[in-house]
VMD Tcl script that draws the C-alpha trace (Angstrom):
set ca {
  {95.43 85.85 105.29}
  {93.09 86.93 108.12}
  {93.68 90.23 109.65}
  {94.31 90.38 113.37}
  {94.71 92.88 115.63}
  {97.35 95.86 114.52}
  {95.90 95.55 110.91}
  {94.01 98.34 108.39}
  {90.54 98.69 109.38}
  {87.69 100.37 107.32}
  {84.16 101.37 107.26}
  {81.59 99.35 108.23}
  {79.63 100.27 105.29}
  {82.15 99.11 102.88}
  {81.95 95.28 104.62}
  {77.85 94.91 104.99}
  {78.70 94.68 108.63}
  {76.36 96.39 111.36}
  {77.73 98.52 113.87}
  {77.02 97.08 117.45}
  {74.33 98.92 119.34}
  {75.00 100.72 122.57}
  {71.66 101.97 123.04}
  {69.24 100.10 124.46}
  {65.16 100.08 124.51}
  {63.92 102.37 127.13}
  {60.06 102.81 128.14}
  {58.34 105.41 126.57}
  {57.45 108.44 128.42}
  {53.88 107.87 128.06}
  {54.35 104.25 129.11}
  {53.22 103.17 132.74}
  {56.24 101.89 135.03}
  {54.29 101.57 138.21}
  {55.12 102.46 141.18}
  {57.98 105.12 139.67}
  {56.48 107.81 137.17}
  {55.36 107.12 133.99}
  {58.30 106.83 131.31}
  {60.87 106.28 134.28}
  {62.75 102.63 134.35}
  {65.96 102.66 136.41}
  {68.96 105.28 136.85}
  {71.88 104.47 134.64}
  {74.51 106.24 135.44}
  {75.03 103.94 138.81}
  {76.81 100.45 139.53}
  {74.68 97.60 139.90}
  {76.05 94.30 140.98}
  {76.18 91.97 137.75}
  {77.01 88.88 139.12}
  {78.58 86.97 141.91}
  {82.89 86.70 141.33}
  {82.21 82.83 141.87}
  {79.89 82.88 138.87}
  {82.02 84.14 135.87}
  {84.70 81.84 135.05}
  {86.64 81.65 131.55}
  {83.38 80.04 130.33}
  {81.16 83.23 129.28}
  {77.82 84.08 131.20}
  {75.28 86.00 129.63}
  {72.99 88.82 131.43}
  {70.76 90.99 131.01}
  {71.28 94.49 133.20}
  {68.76 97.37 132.73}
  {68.05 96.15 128.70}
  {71.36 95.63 128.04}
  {72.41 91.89 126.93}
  {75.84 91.80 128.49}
  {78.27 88.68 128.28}
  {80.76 88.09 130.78}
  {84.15 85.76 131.42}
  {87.34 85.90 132.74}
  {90.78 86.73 130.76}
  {93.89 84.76 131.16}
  {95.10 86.86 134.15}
  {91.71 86.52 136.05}
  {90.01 89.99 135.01}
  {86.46 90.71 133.99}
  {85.67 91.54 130.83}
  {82.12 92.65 130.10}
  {80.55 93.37 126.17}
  {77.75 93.66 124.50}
  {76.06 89.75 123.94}
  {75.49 89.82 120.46}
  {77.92 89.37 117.25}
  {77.38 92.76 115.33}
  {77.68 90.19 112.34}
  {74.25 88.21 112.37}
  {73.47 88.77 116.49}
  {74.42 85.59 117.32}
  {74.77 85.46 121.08}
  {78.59 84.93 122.24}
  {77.90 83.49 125.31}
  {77.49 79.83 123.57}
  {80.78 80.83 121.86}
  {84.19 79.97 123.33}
  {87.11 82.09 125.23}
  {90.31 81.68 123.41}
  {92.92 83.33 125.43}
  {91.56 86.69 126.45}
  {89.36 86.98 123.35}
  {85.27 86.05 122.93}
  {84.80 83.99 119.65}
  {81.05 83.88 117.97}
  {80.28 80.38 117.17}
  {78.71 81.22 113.87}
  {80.98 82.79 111.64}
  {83.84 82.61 113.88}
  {84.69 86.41 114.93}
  {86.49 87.30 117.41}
  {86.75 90.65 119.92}
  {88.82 91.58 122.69}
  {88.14 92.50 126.13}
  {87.78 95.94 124.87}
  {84.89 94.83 122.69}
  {87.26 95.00 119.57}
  {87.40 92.82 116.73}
  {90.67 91.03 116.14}
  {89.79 88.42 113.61}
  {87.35 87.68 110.73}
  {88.55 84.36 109.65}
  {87.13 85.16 105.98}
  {88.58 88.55 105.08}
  {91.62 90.29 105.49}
  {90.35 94.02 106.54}
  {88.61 94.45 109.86}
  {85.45 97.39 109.81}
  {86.49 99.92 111.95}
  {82.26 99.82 113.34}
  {82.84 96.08 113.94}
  {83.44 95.67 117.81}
  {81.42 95.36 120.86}
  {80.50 97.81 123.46}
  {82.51 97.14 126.21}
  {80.88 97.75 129.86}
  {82.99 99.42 133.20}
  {83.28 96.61 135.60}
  {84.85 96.47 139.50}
  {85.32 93.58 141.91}
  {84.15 94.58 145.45}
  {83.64 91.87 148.17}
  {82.28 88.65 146.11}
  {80.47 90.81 143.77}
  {81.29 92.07 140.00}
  {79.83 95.82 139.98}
  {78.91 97.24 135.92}
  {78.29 100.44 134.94}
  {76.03 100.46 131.73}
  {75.18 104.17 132.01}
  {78.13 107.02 130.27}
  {81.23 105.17 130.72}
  {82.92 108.47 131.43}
  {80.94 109.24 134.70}
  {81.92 105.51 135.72}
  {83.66 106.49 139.13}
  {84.48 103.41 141.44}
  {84.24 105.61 144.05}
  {80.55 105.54 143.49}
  {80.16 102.05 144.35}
  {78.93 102.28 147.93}
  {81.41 101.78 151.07}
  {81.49 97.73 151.39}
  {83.48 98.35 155.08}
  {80.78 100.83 156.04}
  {78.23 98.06 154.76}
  {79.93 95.58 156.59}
  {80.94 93.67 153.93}
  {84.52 93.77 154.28}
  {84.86 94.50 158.18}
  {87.08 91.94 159.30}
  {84.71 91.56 162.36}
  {82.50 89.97 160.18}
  {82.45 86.39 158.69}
  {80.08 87.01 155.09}
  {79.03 84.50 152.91}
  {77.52 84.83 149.42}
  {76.06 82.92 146.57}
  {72.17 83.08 146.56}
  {71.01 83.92 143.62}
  {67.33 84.61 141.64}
  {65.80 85.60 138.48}
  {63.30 87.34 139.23}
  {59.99 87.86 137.14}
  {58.97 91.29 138.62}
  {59.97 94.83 138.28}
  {62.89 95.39 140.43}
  {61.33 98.04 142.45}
  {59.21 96.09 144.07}
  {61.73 93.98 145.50}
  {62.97 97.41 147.37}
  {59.69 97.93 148.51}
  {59.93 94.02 149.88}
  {63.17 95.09 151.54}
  {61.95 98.36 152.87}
  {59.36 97.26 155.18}
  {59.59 94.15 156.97}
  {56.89 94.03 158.33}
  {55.92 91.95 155.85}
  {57.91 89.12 157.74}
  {55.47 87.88 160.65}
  {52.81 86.79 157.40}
  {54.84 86.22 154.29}
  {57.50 84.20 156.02}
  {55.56 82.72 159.31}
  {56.47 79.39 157.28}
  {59.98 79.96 157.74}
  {61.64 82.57 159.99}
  {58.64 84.82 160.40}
  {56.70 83.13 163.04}
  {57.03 82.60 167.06}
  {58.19 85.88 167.45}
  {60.93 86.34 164.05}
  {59.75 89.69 162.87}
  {58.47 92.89 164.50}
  {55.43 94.10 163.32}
  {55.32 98.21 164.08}
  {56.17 101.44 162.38}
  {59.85 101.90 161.91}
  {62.33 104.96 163.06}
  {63.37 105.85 159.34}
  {66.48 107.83 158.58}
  {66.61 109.15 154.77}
  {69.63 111.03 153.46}
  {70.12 112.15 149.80}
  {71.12 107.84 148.38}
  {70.81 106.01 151.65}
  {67.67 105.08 153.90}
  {68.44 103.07 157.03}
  {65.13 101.96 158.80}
  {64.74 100.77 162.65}
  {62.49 97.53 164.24}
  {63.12 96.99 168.05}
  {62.26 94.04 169.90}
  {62.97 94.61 173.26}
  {61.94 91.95 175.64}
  {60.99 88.03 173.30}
  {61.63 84.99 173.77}
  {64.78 84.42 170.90}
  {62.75 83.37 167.71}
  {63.81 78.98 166.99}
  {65.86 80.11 163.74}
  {68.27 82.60 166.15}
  {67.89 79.46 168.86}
  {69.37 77.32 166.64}
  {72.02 79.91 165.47}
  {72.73 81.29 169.00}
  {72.61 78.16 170.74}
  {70.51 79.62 173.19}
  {66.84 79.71 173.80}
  {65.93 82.54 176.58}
  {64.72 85.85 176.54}
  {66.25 88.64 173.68}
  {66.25 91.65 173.05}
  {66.42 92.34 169.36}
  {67.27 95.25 166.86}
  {67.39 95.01 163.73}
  {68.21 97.81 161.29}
  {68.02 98.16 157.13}
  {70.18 99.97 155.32}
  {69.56 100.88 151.70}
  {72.43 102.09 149.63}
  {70.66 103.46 146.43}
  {70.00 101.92 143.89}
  {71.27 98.72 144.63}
  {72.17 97.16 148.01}
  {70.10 96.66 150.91}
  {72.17 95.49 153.99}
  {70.31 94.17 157.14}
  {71.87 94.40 160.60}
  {70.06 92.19 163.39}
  {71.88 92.63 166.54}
  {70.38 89.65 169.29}
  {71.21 90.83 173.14}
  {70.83 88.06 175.93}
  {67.56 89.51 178.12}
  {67.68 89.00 181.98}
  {63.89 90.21 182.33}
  {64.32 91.33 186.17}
  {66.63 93.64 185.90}
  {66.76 94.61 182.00}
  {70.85 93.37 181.77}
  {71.31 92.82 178.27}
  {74.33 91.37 177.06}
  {75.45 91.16 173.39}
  {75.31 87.59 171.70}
  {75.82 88.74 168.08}
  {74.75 90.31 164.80}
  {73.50 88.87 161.70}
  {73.91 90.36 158.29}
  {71.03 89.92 155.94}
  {72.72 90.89 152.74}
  {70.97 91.62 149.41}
  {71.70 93.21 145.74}
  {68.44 94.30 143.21}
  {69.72 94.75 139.64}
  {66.91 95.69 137.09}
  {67.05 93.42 134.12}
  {64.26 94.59 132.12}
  {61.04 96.67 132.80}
  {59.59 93.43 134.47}
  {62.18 91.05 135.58}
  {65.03 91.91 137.71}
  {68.17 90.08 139.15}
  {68.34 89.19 143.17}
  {71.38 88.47 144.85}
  {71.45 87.62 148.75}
  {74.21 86.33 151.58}
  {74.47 86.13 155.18}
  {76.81 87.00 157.93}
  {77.85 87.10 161.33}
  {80.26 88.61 163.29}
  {80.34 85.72 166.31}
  {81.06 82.04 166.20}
  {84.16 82.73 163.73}
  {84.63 78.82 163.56}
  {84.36 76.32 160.99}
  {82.33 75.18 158.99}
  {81.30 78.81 158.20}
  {78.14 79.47 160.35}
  {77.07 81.93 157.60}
  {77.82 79.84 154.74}
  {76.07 76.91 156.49}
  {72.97 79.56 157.12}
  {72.75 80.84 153.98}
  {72.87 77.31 152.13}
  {70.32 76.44 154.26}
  {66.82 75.10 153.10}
  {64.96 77.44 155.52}
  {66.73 80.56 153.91}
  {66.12 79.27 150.39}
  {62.30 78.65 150.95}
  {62.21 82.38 152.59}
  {63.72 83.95 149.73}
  {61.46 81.66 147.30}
  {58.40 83.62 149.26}
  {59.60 87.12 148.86}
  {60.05 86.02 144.81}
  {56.78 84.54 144.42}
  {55.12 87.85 146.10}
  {57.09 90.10 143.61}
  {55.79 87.59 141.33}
  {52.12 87.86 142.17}
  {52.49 91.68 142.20}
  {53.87 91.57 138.84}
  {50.91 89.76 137.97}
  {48.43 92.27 139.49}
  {49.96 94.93 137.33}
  {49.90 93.13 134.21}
  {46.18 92.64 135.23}
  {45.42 95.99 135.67}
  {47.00 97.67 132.63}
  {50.51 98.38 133.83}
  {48.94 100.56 136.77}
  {47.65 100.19 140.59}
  {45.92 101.94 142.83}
  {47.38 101.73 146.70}
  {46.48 102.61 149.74}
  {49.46 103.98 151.47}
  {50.29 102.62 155.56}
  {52.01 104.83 158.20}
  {54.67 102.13 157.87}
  {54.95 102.71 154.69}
  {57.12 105.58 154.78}
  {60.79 104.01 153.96}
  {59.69 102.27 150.70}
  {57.98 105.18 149.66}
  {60.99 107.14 150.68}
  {62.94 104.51 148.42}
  {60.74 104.99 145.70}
  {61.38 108.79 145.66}
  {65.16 107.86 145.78}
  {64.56 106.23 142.69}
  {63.27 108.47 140.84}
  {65.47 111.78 141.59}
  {68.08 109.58 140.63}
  {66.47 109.37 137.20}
  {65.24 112.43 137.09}
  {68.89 113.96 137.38}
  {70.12 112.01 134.28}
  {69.28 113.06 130.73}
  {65.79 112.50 129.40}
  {67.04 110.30 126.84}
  {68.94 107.88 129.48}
  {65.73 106.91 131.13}
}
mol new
graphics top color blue
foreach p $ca { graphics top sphere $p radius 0.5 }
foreach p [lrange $ca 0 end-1] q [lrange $ca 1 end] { graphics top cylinder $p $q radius 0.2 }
display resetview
């Protein structure tokens, strides 16, 4: 009779059965990981969003966060559960497997493991390996995201996971919608440096938001503390950009701020605030604030995961402005362009040996100030967790 959960369980070396890997590849410290130092990847020991909550359903999803094959579905009562992707049996991946009740079963051989990355059945023996189970990851539900923690899962504090009110996220004064989402073939670091300086926006996106006035091009007021960078572009006195026209429903003079906020390592949170100008006497009065919302997760050393939303804290009507804006084909195409220039970068590097040489701008300073971030967050975790 096959053993299930409760049952005797041995060694794995008396069953032939491997013992699931919770390491995974890291870059040697020789090995160049432009634009971080050489041998550096990502911190670990942090919460980085996995997925959107609309995403994982009972069905598994697999991903792969900082080298780490992860699958992830939903038990019976709605929770996340979160293991390591591959059977310790023959590595079959379990996310083309099957959820039966609250358990993950490999399509090969038929195993099965609990949310807790334990094995509760081996349909053709009776004793369980006490080796045989998965690694099972730290997971939280903030907002519409699903946070995991692949670093020590005993430093896995969800207090860690930064503020989503302070963000914005969760202030009731604003209406958020999520759901974009990119894989991304680039080192994830260079999507912060995308994200750090905007003034990329006048020339990367004149196409789509960019142009007739829709970004600021100038050196930024730049605010770092120890994790978080928030970074300044003022617009006083423009005529409002056609993509806040259309939004605003109104097509005079603005005055426009818009501030980035970087909550390291992960979250980037964009606040544009849009004032109504009256250009003879400098009156401004408040029309609204977007929220440009986005989420970097390394994958590997090259690719990375992107997550993005919108928001607003006006027009609290249906449909859902933000929903409506962030479904949009302009938005899409926008985000498309800052992929395809991580892409291209990625491309450069390959080109040039894993390494380039840059010449630094003034405005500048906040990605390089991100980059920095970065690294003293690796640099304060064990050599071997790089």
């Amino acid at each position: 009779m096959p053993l299930r959960a409760g049952r005797k369980q041995t060694a794995c070396s008396d069953q032939g059965l491997l013992p699931d890997s919770t390491a995974s590849p890291q870059p040697t410290r020789n090995q160049p990981m432009y634009p971080l130092e050489d041998g550096s990847f990502a911190p670990r020991n942090q919460w980085y969003v996995a997925a959107w909550s609309q995403e994982i359903k009972r069905s598994p999803l697999e991903r792969v966060i900082l080298d780490n094959p992860v699958v992830l579905y939903r038990t019976t009562d709605g929770k996340v559960a979160a293991l390591a992707a591959f059977c310790p049996h023959r590595g079959f991946p379990l996310a083309k497997g099957d959820v039966i009740a609250d358990d993950i079963e490999c399509p090969y051989h038929g195993l099965r493991f609990g949310p807790d990355g334990a094995c509760t059945l081996i349909p053709s023996q009776d004793v369980i390996p006490a080796a045989c189970r998965l690694r099972a990851y730290p997971v939280a539900e903030r907002w519409q995201w699903v946070w995991i923690w692949v670093g020590d899962p005993d430093l896995a504090d969800e207090a860690l996971i930064p503020d989503h009110f302070e963000a914005r996220l969760t202030d009731p004064a604003y209406r958020n919608a999520g759901g974009n989402y990119f894989e991304v073939p680039g080192r994830y670091v260079l999507l912060h440096d995308n994200l750090l300086d905007l003034n990329h926006v006048p020339y990367l996106h004149k196409a789509t938001f960019g142009g007739d006035g829709g970004g600021a091009v100038q050196i930024p007021e730049v605010v770092a503390k120890e994790t978080t960078i928030s970074c300044t572009f003022t617009q006083p006195a423009i005529d409002c950009p056609p993509f806040l026209s259309a939004l605003f429903g109104y097509s005079g003079p603005v005055s426009r701020t818009y501030v980035s906020y970087f909550y390291a390592p992960c979250l980037h949170v964009i606040v544009d605030s849009i004032s109504r100008l009256d250009p003879a006497t400098g009156v401004t009065e408040q029309l609204g604030d977007l929220l440009h919302i986005h989420a970097v997760t390394p994958a590997t050393a090259t690719t990375a995961h992107y997550f993005q939303g919108e928001g607003q804290n006006f027009s609290h009507t249906e449909p859902c402005l933000s929903e409506a804006f962030r479904s949009s084909e302009m938005v899409r195409a926008a985000l498309e362009e800052d992929v395809s220039a991580t892409r291209f970068i990625e491309q450069s590097i390959a080109m040039n040996r894993g390494r380039l040489s840059e010449i630094l701008l003034k405005a500048d300073k906040a990605a390089v100030l991100g980059r920095r971030m970065l690294q003293a967050l690796i640099d304060a975790e064990a050599p071997a967790t790089r």
